[in-house]
C-alpha positions in Angstrom: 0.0 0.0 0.0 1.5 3.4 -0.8 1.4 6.2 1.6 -0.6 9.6 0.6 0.9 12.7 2.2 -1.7 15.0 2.4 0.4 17.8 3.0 3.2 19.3 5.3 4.3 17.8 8.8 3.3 20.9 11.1 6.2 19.1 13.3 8.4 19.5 10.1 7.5 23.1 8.6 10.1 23.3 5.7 11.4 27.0 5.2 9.7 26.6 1.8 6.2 26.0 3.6 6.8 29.0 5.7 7.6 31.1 2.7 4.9 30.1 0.7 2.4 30.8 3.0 3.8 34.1 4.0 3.4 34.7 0.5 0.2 33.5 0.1 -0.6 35.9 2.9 0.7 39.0 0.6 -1.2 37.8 -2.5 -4.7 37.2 -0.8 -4.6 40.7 0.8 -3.7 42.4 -2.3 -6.6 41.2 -3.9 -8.6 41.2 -1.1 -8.4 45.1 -0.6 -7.7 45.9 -4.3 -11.8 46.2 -5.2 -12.2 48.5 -1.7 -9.3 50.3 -3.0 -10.3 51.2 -6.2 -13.8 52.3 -5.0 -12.0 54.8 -2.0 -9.6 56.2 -4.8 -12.3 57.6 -6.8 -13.7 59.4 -3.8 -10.6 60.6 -2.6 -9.8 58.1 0.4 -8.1 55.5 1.1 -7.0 51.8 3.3 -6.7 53.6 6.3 -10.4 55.3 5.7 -11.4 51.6 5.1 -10.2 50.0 8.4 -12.0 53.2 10.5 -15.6 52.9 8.1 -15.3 49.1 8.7 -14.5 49.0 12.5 -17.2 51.6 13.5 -19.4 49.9 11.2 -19.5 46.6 13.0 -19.1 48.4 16.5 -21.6 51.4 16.5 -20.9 53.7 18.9 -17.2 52.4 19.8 -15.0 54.8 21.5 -12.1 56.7 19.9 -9.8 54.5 22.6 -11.1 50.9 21.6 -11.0 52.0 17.7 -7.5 53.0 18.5 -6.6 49.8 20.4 -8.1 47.5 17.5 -6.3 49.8 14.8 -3.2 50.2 16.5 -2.6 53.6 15.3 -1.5 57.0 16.5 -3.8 59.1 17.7 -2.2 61.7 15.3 -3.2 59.4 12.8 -6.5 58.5 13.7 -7.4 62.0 14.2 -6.6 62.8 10.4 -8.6 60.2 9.0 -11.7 61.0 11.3 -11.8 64.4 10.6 -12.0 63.8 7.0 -14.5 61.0 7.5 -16.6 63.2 9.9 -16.4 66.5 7.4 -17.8 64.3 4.4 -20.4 63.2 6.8 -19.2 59.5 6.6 -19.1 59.0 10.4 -20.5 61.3 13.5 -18.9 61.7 16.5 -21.2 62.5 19.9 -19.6 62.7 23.5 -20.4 60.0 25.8 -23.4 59.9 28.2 -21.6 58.5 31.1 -18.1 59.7 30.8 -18.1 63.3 28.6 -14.6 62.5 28.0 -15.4 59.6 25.4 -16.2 60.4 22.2 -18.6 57.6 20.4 -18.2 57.0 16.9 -21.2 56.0 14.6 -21.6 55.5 10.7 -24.0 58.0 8.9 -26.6 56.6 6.5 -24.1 57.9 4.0 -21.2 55.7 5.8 -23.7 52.7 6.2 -24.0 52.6 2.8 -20.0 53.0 1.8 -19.7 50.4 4.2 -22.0 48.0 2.7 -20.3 48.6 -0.8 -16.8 48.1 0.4 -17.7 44.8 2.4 -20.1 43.6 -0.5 -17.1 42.2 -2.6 -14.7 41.4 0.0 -18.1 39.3 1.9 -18.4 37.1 -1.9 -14.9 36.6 -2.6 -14.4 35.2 1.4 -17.5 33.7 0.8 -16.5 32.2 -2.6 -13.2 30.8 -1.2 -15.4 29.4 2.1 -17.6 27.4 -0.3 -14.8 26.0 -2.4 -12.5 25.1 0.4 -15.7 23.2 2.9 -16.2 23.1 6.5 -13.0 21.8 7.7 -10.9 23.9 5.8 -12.4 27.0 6.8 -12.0 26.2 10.2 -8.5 25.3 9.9 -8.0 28.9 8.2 -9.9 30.3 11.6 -7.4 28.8 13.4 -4.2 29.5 11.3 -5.3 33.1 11.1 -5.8 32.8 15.4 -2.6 31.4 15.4 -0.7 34.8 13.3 -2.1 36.9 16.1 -0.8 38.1 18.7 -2.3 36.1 21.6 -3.6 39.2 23.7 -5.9 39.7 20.7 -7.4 36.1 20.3 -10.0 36.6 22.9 -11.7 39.0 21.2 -13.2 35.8 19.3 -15.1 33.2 20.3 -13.0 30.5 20.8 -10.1 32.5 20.3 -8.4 32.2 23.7 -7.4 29.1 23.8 -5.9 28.7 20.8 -2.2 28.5 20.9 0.3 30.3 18.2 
């Protein structure tokens, strides 16, 4: 009977495995943010105007703090793009109603809908490669991608904490 390898040792990680999937890495997040990219160029943004619309998106009313622990960003930084997401009316900031000192950031119908069109095509192509790859696959990508980061972060996903990297 002959033996099938199905595919690298994880004991045994080649420097050619390592490579390639550090590659793979680069290529898939080319193309993964080149459709986004296009669509912010024509109205004048860009990747980091992305991250903030998509963050505050999926966490309405998140504080300027967590959005800067999640981007992990200067607050010199951060300040630029809001202001130029707040004066196109893409975001609105409000102060806090149980500490003034927060300030609570919330998409506008306007940054809803940028939103939805800048996930839209990064949703089907994960969605695409999901389907293609099956259940067990997709999981394993869950936890590779766990695995990358840095362990403090994990948590912040359901089952996250425990896995190891």
């Amino acid at each position: 009977m002959t033996d099938v390898k199905i595919g690298p040792n994880p004991l045994f990680l080649r420097e050619e495995d390592l490579r390639q999937g550090m590659e793979l890495l680069f290529y898939a997040y080319r193309d993964f943010t080149a459709e986004p990219d296009a669509m912010l160029a024509k109205i004048g943004l860009g990747r980091a105007h992305h991250r903030v619309v998509y963050f505050v998106g999926r966490y309405p009313e998140i504080t300027v703090s967590d959005l800067l622990g999640i981007l992990q960003i200067t607050k010199q930084s951060l300040s630029r793009v809001l202001s130029e997401l707040i004066g196109q009316d893409y975001v609105v900031q409000r102060t806090g109603t149980r500490d003034r000192r927060q300030r609570l950031l919330s998409l506008t119908d306007k940054g809803m809908d940028l939103e939805r069109q800048l996930s839209d095509a990064q949703r089907a192509r994960i969605a695409r490669a999901y389907r293609a790859a099956g259940a067990q696959a997709v999981e394993g990508f869950r936890t590779v991608m766990l695995g990358i980061m840095d362990e403090a972060e994990r948590g912040k996903f359901p089952g996250g904490a425990g896995k190891r990297g």
